[in-house]
C-alpha positions as CSV (number, residue, x, y, z in Angstrom):
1,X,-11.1,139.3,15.0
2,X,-7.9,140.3,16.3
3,X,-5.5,142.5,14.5
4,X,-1.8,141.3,14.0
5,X,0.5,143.7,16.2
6,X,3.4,144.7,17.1
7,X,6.0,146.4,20.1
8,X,7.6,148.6,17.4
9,X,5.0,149.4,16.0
10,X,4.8,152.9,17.6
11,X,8.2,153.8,17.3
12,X,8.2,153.1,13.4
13,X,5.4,155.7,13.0
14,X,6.8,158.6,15.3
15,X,10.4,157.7,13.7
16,X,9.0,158.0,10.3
17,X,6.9,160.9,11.0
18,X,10.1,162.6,12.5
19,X,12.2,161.6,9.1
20,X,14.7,159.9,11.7
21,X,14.0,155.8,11.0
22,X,17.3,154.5,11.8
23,X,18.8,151.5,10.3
24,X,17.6,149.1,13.4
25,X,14.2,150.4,12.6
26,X,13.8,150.0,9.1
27,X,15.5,146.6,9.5
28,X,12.8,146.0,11.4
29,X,10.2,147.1,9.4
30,X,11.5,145.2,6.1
31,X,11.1,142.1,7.9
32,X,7.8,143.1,10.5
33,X,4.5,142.7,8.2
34,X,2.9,144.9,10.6
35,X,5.7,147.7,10.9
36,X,6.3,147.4,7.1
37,X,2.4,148.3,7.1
38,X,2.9,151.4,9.3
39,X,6.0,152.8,7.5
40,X,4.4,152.3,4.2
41,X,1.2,154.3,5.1
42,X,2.9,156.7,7.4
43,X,5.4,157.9,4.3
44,X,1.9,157.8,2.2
45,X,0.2,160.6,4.0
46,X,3.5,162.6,4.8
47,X,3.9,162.9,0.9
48,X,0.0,163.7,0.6
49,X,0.6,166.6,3.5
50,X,3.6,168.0,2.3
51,X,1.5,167.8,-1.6
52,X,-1.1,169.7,0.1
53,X,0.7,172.0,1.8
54,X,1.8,173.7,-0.9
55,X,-1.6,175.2,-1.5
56,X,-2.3,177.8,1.5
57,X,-5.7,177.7,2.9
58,X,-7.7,180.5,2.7
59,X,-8.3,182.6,5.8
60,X,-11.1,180.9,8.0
61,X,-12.6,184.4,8.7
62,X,-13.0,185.1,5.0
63,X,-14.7,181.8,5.0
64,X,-16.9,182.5,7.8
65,X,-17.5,185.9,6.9
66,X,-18.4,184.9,3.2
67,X,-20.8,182.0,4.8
68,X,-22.8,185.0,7.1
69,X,-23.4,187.2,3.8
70,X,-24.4,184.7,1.9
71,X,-27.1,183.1,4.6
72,X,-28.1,187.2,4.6
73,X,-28.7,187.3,1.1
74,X,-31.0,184.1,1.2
75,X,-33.0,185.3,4.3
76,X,-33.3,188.4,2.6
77,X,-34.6,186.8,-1.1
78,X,-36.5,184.5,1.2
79,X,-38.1,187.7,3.2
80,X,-39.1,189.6,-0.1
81,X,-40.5,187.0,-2.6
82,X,-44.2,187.7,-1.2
83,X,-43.5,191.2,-1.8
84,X,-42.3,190.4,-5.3
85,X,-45.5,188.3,-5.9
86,X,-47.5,191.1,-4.4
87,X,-45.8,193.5,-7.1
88,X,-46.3,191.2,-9.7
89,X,-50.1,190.6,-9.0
90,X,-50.7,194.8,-9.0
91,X,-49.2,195.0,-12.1
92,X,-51.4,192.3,-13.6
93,X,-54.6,194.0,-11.7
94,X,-53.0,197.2,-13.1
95,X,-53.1,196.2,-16.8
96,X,-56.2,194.5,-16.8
97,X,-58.2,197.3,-14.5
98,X,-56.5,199.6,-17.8
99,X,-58.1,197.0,-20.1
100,X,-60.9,197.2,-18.5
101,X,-61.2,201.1,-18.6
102,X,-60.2,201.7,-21.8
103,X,-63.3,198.9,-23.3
104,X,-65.6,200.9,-20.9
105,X,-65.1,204.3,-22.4
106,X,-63.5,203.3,-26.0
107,X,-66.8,205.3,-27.5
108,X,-65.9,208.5,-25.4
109,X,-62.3,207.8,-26.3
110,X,-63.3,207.5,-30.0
111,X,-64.8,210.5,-30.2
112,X,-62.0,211.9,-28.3
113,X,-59.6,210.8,-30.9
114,X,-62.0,212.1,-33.9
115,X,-62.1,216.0,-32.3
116,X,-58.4,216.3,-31.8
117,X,-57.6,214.9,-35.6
118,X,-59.8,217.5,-36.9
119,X,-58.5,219.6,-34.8
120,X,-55.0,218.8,-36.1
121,X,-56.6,218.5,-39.2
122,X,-57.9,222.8,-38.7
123,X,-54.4,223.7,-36.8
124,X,-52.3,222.9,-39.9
125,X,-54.5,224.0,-42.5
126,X,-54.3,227.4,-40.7
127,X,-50.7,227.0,-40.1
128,X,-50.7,226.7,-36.6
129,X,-48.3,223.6,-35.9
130,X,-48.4,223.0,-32.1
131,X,-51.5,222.2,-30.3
132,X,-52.6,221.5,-26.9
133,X,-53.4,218.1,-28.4
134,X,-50.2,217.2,-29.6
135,X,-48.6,217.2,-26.5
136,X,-51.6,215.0,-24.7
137,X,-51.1,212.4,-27.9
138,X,-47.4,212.0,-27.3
139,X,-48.2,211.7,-23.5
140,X,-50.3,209.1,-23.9
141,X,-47.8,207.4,-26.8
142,X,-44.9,207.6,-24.0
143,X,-47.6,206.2,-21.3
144,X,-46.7,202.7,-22.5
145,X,-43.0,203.4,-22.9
146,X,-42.5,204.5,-19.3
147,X,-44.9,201.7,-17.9
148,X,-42.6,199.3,-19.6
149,X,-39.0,201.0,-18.7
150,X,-40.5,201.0,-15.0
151,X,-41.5,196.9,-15.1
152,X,-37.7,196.2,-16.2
153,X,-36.7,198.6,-13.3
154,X,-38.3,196.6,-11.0
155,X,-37.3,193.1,-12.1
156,X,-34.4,192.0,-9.8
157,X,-31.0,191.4,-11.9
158,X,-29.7,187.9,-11.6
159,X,-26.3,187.8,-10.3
């Protein structure tokens, strides 16, 4: 299929895209189809440039720049999730290995637990209020605190 063209057809479109159609041009072009065609399209996308234009671009080194950290950050989350899976997996082993102790020696632990309350029981009667024991009770009460202030420490924030 051949298109339909025209001699002018060239000098409507630089003409236009200049802003200098002259009369013998644009006479032309109202009675070309073809020329009519060109004008018409070429004043289109001079009004879409010049709407465009008004927005700048940003700088293509920001871009670029912006494009390299980002690729960073993903090698980087793609370079440490089998670290972060290894993490997770000790803490797990952690917790149940803790489990695990504290079943195996919950008589010992018992008993434990029984000597220092009565020997609360014999420091406050006597009106001795600190103990040796006190401070290993509290230890062991703030165990679970710091275990879990140090798993939300080590859980990456989301940006």
């Amino acid at each position: 299929m051949n298109l339909p063209r025209c001699d002018q057809e060239e000098a409507v479109a630089t003409a236009a895209r200049a802003g200098r159609l002259g009369e013998d041009l644009r006479d032309h072009a109202s009675a070309c189809p073809v020329c009519a065609d060109v004008l018409l399209v070429t004043e289109f996308l001079l009004r879409q440039a010049a709407a465009t234009s008004a927005e700048p671009l940003p700088d293509p080194g920001l871009i670029w720049f912006k494009a390299r950290i980002q690729a960073r950050r993903s090698a980087a989350e793609k370079a440490l999730q089998p670290i972060a899976v290894t993490e997770k997996l000790a803490w797990a082993g952690g917790v149940v290995a803790a489990t695990a102790l504290l079943a195996w020696f919950q008589p010992d632990l018992l008993g434990w637990v029984h000597g220092i309350a009565s020997m609360w029981t014999s420091a406050t009667s006597s009106g001795f209020t600190l103990h040796r024991s006190l401070f290993v009770i509290a230890g062991f009460g703030l165990l679970p605190v710091f275990l879990a202030l140090s798993i939300l420490h080590s859980v990456p924030a989301r940006d």
